[in-house]
C-alpha positions as CSV (number, residue, x, y, z in Angstrom):
1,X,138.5,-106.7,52.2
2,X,137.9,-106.5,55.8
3,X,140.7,-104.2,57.5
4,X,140.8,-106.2,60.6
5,X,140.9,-109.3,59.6
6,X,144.6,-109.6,61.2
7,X,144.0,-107.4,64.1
8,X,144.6,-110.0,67.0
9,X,147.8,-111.0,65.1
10,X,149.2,-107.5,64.8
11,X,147.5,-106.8,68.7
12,X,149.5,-109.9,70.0
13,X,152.7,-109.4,67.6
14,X,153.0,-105.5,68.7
15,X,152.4,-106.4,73.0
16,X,155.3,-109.0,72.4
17,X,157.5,-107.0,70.0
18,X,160.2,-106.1,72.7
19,X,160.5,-109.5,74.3
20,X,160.6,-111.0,71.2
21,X,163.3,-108.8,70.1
22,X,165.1,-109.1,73.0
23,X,165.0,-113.2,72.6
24,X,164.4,-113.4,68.6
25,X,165.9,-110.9,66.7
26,X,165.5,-111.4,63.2
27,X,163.9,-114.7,62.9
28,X,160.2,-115.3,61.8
29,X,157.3,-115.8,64.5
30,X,154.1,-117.7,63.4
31,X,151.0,-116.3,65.1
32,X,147.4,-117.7,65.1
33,X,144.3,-115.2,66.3
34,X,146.2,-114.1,69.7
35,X,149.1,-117.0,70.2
36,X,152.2,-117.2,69.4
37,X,153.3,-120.6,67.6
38,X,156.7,-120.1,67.4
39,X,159.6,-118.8,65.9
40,X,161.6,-120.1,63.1
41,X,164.8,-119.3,61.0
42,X,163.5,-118.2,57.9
43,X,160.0,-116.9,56.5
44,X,159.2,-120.2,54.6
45,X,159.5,-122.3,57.6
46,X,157.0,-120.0,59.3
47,X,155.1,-120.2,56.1
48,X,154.9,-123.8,55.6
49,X,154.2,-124.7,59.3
50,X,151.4,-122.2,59.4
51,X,149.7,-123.7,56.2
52,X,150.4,-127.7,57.7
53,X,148.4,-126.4,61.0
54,X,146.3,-124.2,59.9
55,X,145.0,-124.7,56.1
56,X,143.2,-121.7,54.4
57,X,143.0,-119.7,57.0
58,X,144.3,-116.3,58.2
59,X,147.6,-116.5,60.1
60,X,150.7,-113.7,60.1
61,X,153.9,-114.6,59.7
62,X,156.7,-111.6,60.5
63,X,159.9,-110.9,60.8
64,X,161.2,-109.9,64.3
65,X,163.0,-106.8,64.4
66,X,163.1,-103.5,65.4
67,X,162.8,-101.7,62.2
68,X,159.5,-102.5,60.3
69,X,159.6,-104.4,57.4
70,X,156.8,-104.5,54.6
71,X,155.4,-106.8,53.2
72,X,154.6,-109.3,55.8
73,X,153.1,-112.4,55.2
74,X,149.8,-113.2,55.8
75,X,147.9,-116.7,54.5
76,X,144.1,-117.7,54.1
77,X,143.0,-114.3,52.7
78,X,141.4,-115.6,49.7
C-alpha cells in the first residue's frame, strides 16, 4: 500500500489542528486531498457524508483533539 496515499489529509489536518481545537474540540472533521469539508458530531456522520460526496475514494475522517487517537478513519483504500 502506498504510505502516502493520505498525506495531504494528515498535511492539512495537522496545519489546522490548533484552530480546530480551539473551535472543534472533540467532534469529527471530514477532509478531502487538502480541504476541509466540515465538521460533524459524531464519526459516522463524517463517514457517511464523505462516502455520499466522495464515493470510493480516499478521504480521512478524525477526531479533533489534543490527544491522538488511533485508528482514524480513512475510506476508498480498497
Amino acid at each position: 500500500m502506498n504510505k502516502n496515499i493520505l498525506k495531504k489529509e494528515v498535511d492539512t489536518f495537522n496545519k489546522n489542528k490548533k484552530e480546530l481545537i480551539k473551535t472543534k474540540e472533540n467532534k469529527f472533521v471530514l477532509i478531502k486531498e487538502t480541504k476541509i469539508i466540515g465538521t460533524y458530531n459524531s464519526q459516522k456522520s463524517a463517514v457517511v457524508t464523505g462516502i455520499k460526496k466522495f464515493g470510493n475514494t480516499p478521504f480521512l475522517v478524525k477526531k479533533i483533539s489534543e490527544k491522538e487517537e488511533k485508528p482514524n478513519f480513512a475510506f476508498g483504500l480498497i
